[in-house]
C-alpha positions in Angstrom: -23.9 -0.4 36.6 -20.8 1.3 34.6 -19.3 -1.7 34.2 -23.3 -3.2 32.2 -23.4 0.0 30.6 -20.2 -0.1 28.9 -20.6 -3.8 28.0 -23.2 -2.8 26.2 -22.3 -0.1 24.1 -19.1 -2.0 23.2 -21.8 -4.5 21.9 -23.2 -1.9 20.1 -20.6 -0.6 18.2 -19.0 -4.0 17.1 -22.6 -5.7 16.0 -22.8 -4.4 13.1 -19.1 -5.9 11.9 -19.9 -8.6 12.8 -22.2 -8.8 10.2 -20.4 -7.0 7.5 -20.0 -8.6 3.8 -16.4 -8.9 3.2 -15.1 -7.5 -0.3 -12.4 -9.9 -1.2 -11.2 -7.7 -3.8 -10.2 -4.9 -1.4 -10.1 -7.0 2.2 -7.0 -6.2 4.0 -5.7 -9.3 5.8 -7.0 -9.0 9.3 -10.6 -8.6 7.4 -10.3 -11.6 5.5 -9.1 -13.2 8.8 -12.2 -12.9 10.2 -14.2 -15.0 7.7 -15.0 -18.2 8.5 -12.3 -20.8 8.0 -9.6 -18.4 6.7 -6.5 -17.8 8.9 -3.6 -15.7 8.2 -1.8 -18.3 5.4 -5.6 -18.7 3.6 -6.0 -14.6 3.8 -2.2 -14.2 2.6 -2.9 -16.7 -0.4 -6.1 -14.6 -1.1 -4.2 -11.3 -1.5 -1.3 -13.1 -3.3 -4.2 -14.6 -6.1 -5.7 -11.2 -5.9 -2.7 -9.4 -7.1 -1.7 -11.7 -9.4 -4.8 -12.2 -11.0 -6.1 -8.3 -10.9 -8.7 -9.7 -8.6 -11.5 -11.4 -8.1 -14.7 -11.7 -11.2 -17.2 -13.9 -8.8 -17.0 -15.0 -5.5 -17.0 -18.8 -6.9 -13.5 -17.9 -8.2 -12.3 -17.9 -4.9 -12.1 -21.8 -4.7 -9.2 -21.4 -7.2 -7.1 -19.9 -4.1 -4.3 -22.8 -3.0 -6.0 -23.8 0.2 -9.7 -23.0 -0.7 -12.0 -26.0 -1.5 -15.8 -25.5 -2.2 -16.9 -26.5 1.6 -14.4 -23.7 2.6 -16.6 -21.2 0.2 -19.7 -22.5 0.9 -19.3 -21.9 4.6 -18.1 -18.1 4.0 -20.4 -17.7 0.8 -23.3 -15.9 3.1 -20.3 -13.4 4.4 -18.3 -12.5 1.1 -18.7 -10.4 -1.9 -17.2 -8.9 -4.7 -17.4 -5.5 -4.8 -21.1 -4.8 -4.9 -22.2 -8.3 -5.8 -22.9 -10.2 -3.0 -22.4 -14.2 -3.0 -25.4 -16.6 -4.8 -26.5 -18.7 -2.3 -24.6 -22.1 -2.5 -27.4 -24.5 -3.7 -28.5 -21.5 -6.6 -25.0 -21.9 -7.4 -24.9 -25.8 -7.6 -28.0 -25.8 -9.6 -26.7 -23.5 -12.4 -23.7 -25.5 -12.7 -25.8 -29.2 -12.9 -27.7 -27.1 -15.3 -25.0 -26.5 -17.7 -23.8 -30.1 -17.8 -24.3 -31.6 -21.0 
């Protein structure tokens, strides 16, 4: 029974991270670690980009990080933000771009 019942509130306490938007302007490593497709050389060339760069404008500039592609982003999109701006969802953001297209 003290075995169930701290199961359980260790459950408790981590749920909530588990569903925490990541800022990818101030993610440490082991935070961006825990995104979906990034390991530690993805969440080192993240922070390298960052620092370079001064950061991040939109989330969609994160597919301009070596390593990155768009089905990297799409999978993480629902999970990421930028500062208070959290990620478009990936087909609103595939429909703005076909809509700028000439």
């Amino acid at each position: 029974m003290r075995h169930a019942l701290l199961v359980y509130l260790v459950l408790l306490f981590l749920s909530p991270a588990a569903y925490a938007v990541v800022d990818i302007n101030t993610a440490n490593q082991a935070e961006l670690e825990t995104l979906n497709g990034i390991g530690p050389s993805k969440a080192q060339a993240i922070i390298e980009y960052r620092k370079k760069n001064g950061g991040f404008k939109t989330v969609e500039e994160l597919d301009q990080v070596p390593g990155i592609g768009q089905a990297t982003l799409n999978n993480m999109k629902k999970d990421i933000s930028v500062g208070s701006k959290k990620a478009a969802p990936a087909d609103t953001v595939k429909n703005t771009a076909e809509k700028k297209k000439p």
